[in-house]
Every structure is written in C-alpha cells, then in structure tokens.
N, C-alpha and C positions, 0 to 999 in steps of 0.2 A: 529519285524515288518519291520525289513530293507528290506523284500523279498518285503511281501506284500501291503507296500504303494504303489506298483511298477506293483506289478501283479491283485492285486485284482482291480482296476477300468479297463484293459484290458479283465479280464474275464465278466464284468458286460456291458461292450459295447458287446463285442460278443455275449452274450447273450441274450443283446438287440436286436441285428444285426437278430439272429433268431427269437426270439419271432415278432420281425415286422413284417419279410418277414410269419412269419405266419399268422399274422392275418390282414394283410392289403389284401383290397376285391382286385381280380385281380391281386395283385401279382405275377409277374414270374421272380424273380431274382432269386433264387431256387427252384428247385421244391420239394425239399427234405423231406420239413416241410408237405405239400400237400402230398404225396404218402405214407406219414408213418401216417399219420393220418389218423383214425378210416371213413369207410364213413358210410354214415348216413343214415337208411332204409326211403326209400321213402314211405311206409304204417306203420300206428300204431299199436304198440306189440300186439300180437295178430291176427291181422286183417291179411286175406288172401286174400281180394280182390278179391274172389272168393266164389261162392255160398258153403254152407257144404251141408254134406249127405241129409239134410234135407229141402235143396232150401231158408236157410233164411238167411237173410244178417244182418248186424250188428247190435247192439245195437238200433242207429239211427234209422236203418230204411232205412238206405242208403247206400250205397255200399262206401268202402273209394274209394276217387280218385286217385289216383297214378300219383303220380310227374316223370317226366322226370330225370334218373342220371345223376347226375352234368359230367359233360363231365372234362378233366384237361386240361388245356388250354397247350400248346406246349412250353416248353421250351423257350424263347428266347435268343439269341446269349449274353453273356455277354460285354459290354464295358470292357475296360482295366480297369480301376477305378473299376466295377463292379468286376471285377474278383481279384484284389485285394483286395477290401474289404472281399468276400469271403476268398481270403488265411488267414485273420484275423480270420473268425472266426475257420480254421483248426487249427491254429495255436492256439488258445484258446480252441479248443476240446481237442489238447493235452495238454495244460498244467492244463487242467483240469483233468486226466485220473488220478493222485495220490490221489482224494478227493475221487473214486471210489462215487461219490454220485447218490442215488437214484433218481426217478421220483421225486417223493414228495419234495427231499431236492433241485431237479433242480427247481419247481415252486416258494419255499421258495423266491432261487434268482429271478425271474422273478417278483417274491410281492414283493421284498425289490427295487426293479427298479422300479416299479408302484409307491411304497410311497416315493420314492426320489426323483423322477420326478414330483410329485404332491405336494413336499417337508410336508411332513407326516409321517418320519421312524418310525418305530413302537420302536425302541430301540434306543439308545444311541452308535453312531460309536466307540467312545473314548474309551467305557468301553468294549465294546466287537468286537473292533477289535484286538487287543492284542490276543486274545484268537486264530488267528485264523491261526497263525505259528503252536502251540501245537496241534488243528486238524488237519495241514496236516501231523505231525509228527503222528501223531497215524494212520491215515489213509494209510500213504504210509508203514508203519509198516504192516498190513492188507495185503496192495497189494501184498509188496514184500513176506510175505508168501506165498499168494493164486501163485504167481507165482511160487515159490521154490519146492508147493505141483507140480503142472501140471509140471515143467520143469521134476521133478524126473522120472513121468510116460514116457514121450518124450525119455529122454535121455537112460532110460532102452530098449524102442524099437530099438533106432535109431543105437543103439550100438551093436545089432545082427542083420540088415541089410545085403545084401550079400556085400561082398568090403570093408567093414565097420571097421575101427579098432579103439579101443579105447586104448589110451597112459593112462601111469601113472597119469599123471598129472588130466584123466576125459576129454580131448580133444577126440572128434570121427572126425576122420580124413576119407574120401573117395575119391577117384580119379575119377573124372570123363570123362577125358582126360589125357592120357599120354604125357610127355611136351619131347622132342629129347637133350633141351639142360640142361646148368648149374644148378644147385641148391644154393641157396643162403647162407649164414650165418650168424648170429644173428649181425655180424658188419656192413653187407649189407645193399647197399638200394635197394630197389624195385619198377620196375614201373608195375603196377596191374591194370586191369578192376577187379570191385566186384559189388554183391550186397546183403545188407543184412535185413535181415527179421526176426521177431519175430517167436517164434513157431506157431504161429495165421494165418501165411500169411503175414501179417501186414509190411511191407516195409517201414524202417526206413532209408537207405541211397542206394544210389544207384552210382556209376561213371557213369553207359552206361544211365542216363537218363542227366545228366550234358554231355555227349559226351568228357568227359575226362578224362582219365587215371588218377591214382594218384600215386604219388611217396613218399615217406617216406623211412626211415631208420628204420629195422625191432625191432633196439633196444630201438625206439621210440611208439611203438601199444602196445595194451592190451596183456597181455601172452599169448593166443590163437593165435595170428597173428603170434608174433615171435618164437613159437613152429611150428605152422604149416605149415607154406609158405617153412618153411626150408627142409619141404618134398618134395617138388613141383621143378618141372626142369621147366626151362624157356618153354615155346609154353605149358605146361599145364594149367588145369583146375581143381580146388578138390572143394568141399565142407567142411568146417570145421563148427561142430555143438560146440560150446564155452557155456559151464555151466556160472553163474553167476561168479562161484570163478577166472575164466581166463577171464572176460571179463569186468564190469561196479562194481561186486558187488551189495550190499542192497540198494549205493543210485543210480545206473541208471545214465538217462542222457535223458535231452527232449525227450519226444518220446519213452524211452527207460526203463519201469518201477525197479523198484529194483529186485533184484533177478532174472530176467530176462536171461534164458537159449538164447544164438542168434544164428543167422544159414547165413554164408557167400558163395557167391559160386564166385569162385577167378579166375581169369587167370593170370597165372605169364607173363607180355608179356617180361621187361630184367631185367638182371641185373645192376644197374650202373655200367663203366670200366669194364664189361666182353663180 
C-alpha cells in the first residue's frame, strides 16, 4: 500500500472532479462529459410524431409533442485555477490507464465516492484496500501484453517502410533530414529538439512544446537513444521507432504503459565541444 495510500484518494478526486462537472445543471467547466454523453430522443420509442400509412396517431389518441434539442451551451474561457484543476484530472486519466478499467468498474468508483461522501461505504477500506497494489499488478500485466501484441504488428510494418532500416538490436532507424555536420558518440552529449509518441498518436513528451531544447549525455537515455542519435550528424532530423526492449521495458513510465513500442522524431541541433 506504500503506492496507494498516495495515489488512490487523487484518482477518486478526479473522478469526482468529472462526475460533477457531469451532472451539475449548466455546467461548462468541460465540455467533454456533455459531448460524449448519449442524447436523448425528444419523442417516445416508437413514436414518429408523424401520421402512419393509415392516418392514426398514437396509442393516446394524440400526437407526441416533440421537445426542442437541448442546444450545448459554449464552452467557456477556463480561469487559471479552473485549468488547473482540469490538468488534475489528465493527470489522474493517466495514472489511471494501468487499471485498464471498464465502464462498469469506472461507475463502481463513482458509487464508492457517493457512499463516502454520504459516509455509507459499502465495504470496509482496511480490508480491502490492501488488495489494491495486487490489481494493479495483474492489470498492468494485461496492459503490457495487449501492448507487446500491437507493438509486434507496428514494428513489422514500420521496418519495411521506404528509408527504414532496422539494427540488430530491433531499433528502426529513418532519416528524415540529412544533418551536414558531426555525429556524435556514446560519450557525447547532445543538445536535441524531440518529440515522442506512442504508436496510438498519443504524445508523451515533447521539447518544442516546453520551447526547449534538451541536452543530456547520450550514455545517460534509454538504449534506443544512445544507439540511434549516433547515426545522426548534427543539422539532422531521423525518427527512431524504440521496441519496449530499448526503451521503458514491462514497467513503463507515467504516461508510458509497459511494453510500450515509442516513436521519437529527433533533431540533432550540436554536439557539446564540437
């Protein structure tokens, strides 16, 4: 429990955080809860609100009336505070992403926030929060497969691409810029724009949105980094697609689930002392 005393009342605020901003009337701190939610037929199942072949109208006797659709009120501007709180619950989407949990098991959390607020748990925390390091360990087991199956399919296309070359190691290296100067070596350090991305799209770190370069010692990165920068001449650009095995491994990293194939796209801008 040393994780979870720590993390579990952060995911059940977040949670909270959304479950308000849904069901509170008028609402516009998000709109997110609103747009992905089901809307609601303005006439009863069945009903066409329209004469049939036969000229007769419903059941009644009376035509249903037909309600106006709810219109979605506009977005408003978030406050600083308000956009914070928001990063909170990002921040709680992901560290919720290893529990892989279902609809059903996210409502479970949204009942146990009702009866604890209403001070009502339906169970005993003591006994069964203990339990709840061993679900994420079986869960994030789950993930990291389901990622290991999709990275395989990825990394087999990505690796017969045009440009595309894949090392020993299962690095697919591509240039997508030719760089004029130095190449670096595994004692080097390097100052780099990057950004890197899940096979999903999914954008896990980025320099050009911080607007800062980053510099490190190549003998310092995941194996992927210091295999493949070393291909790169200064004023280039490559992409490196990094398997789990050169990169996080089974356990990941915030953000970053186990098994997890990742996809950098690099510009070398120098070398340090060259």
């Amino acid at each position: 429990m040393r994780v979870y005393h720590v993390f579990l009342p952060a995911v059940l605020l977040g949670i909270l955080i959304g479950s308000a901003l849904a069901q509170a009337p008028g609402s516009t701190g998000s709109t997110a809860p609103r747009t992905a939610a089901k809307s609601v037929s303005a006439r009863p199942a069945g009903a066409s609100g329209a004469r049939g072949a036969s000229g007769a109208r419903g059941a009644s006797g009376a035509r249903p009336v037909a309600k106006a659709s709810p219109k979605t009120a506009p977005p408003k501007e978030m406050t600083d505070e308000e956009k914070t709180i928001y990063a909170l619950g990002l921040s709680v989407s992901r560290s919720l992403k290893p529990f892989a949990l279902s609809p059903a098991e996210l409502d479970l959390i949204r009942q146990a926030l009702t009866d604890a607020a209403a001070g009502k748990p339906a169970i005993d925390l003591e006994v069964w929060g203990p339990k709840i390091q061993p679900l994420a360990d079986a869960r994030a087991a789950i993930v990291t497969q389901h990622e290991k199956e999709a990275s395989a399919a990825f990394l087999a296309s990505a690796a017969v691409e045009p440009g595309a070359t894949r090392t020993a190691t299962g690095l697919i290296y591509k240039e997508l810029t030719a760089g004029t100067g130095a190449s670096p070596t595994a004692s080097d350090t390097v100052k780099v724009h990057y950004r890197g991305t899940l096979i999903d799209g999914t954008e896990f770190d980025s320099s050009y949105k911080r607007n800062q370069p980053a510099q490190f010692p190549l003998s310092g990165v995941v194996p992927c980094w210091t295999e493949g920068v070393q291909q790169m001449k200064v004023g280039g650009k490559s992409r490196l697609i990094c398997p789990s095995s050169l990169a996080y491994g089974d356990q990941g990293r915030p953000g970053i689930p186990g098994g997890a194939t990742l996809i950098f796209e690099i510009e070398l801008l120098e070398i340090s002392g060259k």
